[in-house]
C-alpha positions in Angstrom: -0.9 -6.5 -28.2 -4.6 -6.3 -27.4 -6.2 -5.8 -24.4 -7.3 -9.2 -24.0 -3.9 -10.3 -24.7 -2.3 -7.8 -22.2 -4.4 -9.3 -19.1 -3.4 -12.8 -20.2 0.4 -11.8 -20.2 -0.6 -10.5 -16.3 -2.1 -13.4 -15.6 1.0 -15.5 -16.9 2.9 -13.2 -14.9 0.9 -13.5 -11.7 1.5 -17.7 -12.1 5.2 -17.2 -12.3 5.4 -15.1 -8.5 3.0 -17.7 -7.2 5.2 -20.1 -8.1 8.2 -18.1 -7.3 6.5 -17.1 -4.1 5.8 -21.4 -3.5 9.3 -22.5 -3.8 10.3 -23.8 -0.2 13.6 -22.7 -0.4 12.2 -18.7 -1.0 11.3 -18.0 3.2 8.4 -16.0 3.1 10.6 -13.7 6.2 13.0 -12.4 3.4 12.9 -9.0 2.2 12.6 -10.2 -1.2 9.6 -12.4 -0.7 8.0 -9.8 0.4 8.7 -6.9 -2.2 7.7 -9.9 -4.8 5.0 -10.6 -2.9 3.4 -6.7 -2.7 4.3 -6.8 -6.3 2.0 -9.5 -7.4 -0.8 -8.2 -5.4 -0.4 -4.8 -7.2 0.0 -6.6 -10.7 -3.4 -8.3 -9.5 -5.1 -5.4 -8.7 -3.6 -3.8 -12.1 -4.8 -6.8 -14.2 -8.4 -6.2 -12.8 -8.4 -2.5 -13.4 -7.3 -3.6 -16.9 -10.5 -5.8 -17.5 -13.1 -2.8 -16.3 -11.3 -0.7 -18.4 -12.0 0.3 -22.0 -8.2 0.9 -23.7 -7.8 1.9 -27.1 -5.3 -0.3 -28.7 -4.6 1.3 -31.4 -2.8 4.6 -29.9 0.5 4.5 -30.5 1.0 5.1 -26.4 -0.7 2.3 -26.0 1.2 -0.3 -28.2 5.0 1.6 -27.3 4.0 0.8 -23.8 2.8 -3.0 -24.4 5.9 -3.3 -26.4 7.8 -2.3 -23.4 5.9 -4.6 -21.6 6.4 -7.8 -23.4 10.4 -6.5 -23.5 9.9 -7.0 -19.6 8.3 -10.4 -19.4 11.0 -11.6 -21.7 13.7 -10.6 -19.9 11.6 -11.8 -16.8 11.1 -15.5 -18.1 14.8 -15.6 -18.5 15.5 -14.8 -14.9 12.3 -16.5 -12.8 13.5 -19.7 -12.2 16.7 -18.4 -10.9 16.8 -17.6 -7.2 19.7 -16.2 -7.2 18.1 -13.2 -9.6 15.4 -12.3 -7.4 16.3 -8.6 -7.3 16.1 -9.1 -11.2 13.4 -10.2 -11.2 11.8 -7.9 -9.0 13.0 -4.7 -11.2 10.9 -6.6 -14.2 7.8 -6.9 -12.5 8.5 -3.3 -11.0 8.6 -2.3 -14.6 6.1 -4.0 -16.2 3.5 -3.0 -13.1 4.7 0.7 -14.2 4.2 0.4 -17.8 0.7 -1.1 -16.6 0.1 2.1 -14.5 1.0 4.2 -17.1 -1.6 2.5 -20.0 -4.1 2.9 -16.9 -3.7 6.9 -16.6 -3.8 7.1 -20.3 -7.3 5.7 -20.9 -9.6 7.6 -22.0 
Protein backbone atom coordinates (compact mmCIF):
# COMPACT_ATOMS: atom_id res chain seq x y z
CA UNK A 1 0.00 0.00 0.00
CA UNK A 2 1.36 3.47 -0.76
CA UNK A 3 1.24 6.36 1.10
CA UNK A 4 -1.17 8.03 -0.91
CA UNK A 5 -3.21 4.98 -0.69
CA UNK A 6 -2.82 4.70 3.10
CA UNK A 7 -4.40 8.39 3.71
CA UNK A 8 -7.27 7.45 1.43
CA UNK A 9 -8.00 4.22 3.46
CA UNK A 10 -8.12 6.96 6.68
CA UNK A 11 -10.15 9.04 4.98
CA UNK A 12 -12.60 6.08 4.12
CA UNK A 13 -12.34 5.31 7.58
CA UNK A 14 -12.97 8.81 8.99
CA UNK A 15 -16.48 8.73 6.62
CA UNK A 16 -17.61 5.45 8.23
CA UNK A 17 -17.34 7.09 12.20
CA UNK A 18 -19.07 10.14 10.81
CA UNK A 19 -21.55 8.16 9.69
CA UNK A 20 -21.49 5.89 12.61
CA UNK A 21 -21.21 8.90 14.79
CA UNK A 22 -24.77 10.48 12.60
CA UNK A 23 -26.93 7.64 13.12
CA UNK A 24 -29.84 8.97 15.42
CA UNK A 25 -30.17 6.01 17.22
CA UNK A 26 -26.09 6.17 18.44
CA UNK A 27 -26.85 9.20 21.53
CA UNK A 28 -23.96 11.26 21.43
CA UNK A 29 -24.19 10.77 25.84
CA UNK A 30 -23.07 7.03 25.44
CA UNK A 31 -19.74 6.01 26.37
CA UNK A 32 -19.24 4.47 23.19
CA UNK A 33 -20.01 7.59 21.04
CA UNK A 34 -17.58 9.11 22.69
CA UNK A 35 -14.55 6.66 22.68
CA UNK A 36 -15.56 6.51 18.70
CA UNK A 37 -15.74 9.88 18.67
CA UNK A 38 -11.95 10.66 20.29
CA UNK A 39 -11.04 7.96 18.00
CA UNK A 40 -11.87 9.63 14.79
CA UNK A 41 -10.35 12.79 15.86
CA UNK A 42 -7.10 11.00 16.56
CA UNK A 43 -7.28 9.04 13.20
CA UNK A 44 -7.75 12.73 11.69
CA UNK A 45 -4.99 14.16 13.30
CA UNK A 46 -2.98 10.72 12.26
CA UNK A 47 -4.13 11.01 8.64
CA UNK A 48 -2.72 14.67 8.52
CA UNK A 49 0.57 13.78 10.11
CA UNK A 50 0.65 11.13 7.40
CA UNK A 51 0.36 13.74 4.41
CA UNK A 52 3.42 16.08 5.97
CA UNK A 53 5.21 13.09 6.28
CA UNK A 54 7.74 11.61 3.92
CA UNK A 55 7.34 7.41 4.45
CA UNK A 56 9.33 5.00 2.74
CA UNK A 57 7.17 2.41 1.31
CA UNK A 58 9.25 0.12 0.46
CA UNK A 59 10.55 -1.02 4.15
CA UNK A 60 9.34 -4.00 4.95
CA UNK A 61 8.00 -2.30 8.51
CA UNK A 62 6.33 -0.22 6.56
CA UNK A 63 4.24 -2.63 4.29
CA UNK A 64 3.80 -5.49 7.49
CA UNK A 65 2.21 -2.61 9.17
CA UNK A 66 -0.10 -1.42 6.19
CA UNK A 67 -0.91 -5.04 5.77
CA UNK A 68 -2.04 -5.08 9.32
CA UNK A 69 -3.83 -2.15 8.56
CA UNK A 70 -5.96 -3.10 5.66
CA UNK A 71 -6.55 -6.59 7.92
CA UNK A 72 -8.27 -4.00 10.39
CA UNK A 73 -10.51 -2.07 7.97
CA UNK A 74 -11.66 -5.38 6.68
CA UNK A 75 -12.64 -6.74 9.61
CA UNK A 76 -13.98 -3.05 10.44
CA UNK A 77 -16.33 -2.84 7.24
CA UNK A 78 -17.78 -6.11 8.35
CA UNK A 79 -18.90 -4.74 11.69
CA UNK A 80 -19.73 -0.74 11.00
CA UNK A 81 -23.06 -0.93 10.14
CA UNK A 82 -23.88 -3.01 13.14
CA UNK A 83 -24.75 -1.14 16.33
CA UNK A 84 -24.77 -3.75 18.26
CA UNK A 85 -20.72 -4.20 17.49
CA UNK A 86 -19.73 -0.95 18.51
CA UNK A 87 -17.07 -2.15 21.03
CA UNK A 88 -15.85 -4.07 17.79
CA UNK A 89 -15.60 -1.68 16.12
CA UNK A 90 -13.96 0.49 18.39
CA UNK A 91 -10.99 -2.24 18.97
CA UNK A 92 -10.49 -1.87 14.93
CA UNK A 93 -10.14 1.64 14.74
CA UNK A 94 -8.02 1.42 18.16
CA UNK A 95 -5.82 -0.87 16.05
CA UNK A 96 -5.59 0.57 12.95
CA UNK A 97 -4.88 4.23 14.77
CA UNK A 98 -1.94 2.16 16.50
CA UNK A 99 -0.54 0.57 13.45
CA UNK A 100 -0.79 4.35 12.10
CA UNK A 101 1.28 5.47 15.26
CA UNK A 102 3.59 3.09 14.82
CA UNK A 103 4.47 3.81 10.76
CA UNK A 104 4.64 7.53 12.24
CA UNK A 105 7.61 6.76 14.78
CA UNK A 106 9.33 4.75 12.16
CA UNK A 107 9.82 7.46 9.58
CA UNK A 108 12.80 8.45 8.90
Amino acid sequence: MTPVELVSLIGDVITDLDTRLSDPNFNMSDPNWQALYALRKHLDDLQRALVQATIESSDATYQKLTEQISDANDDLQKVIDDISKVDTVIQDVSKIASFVDQILKAKP
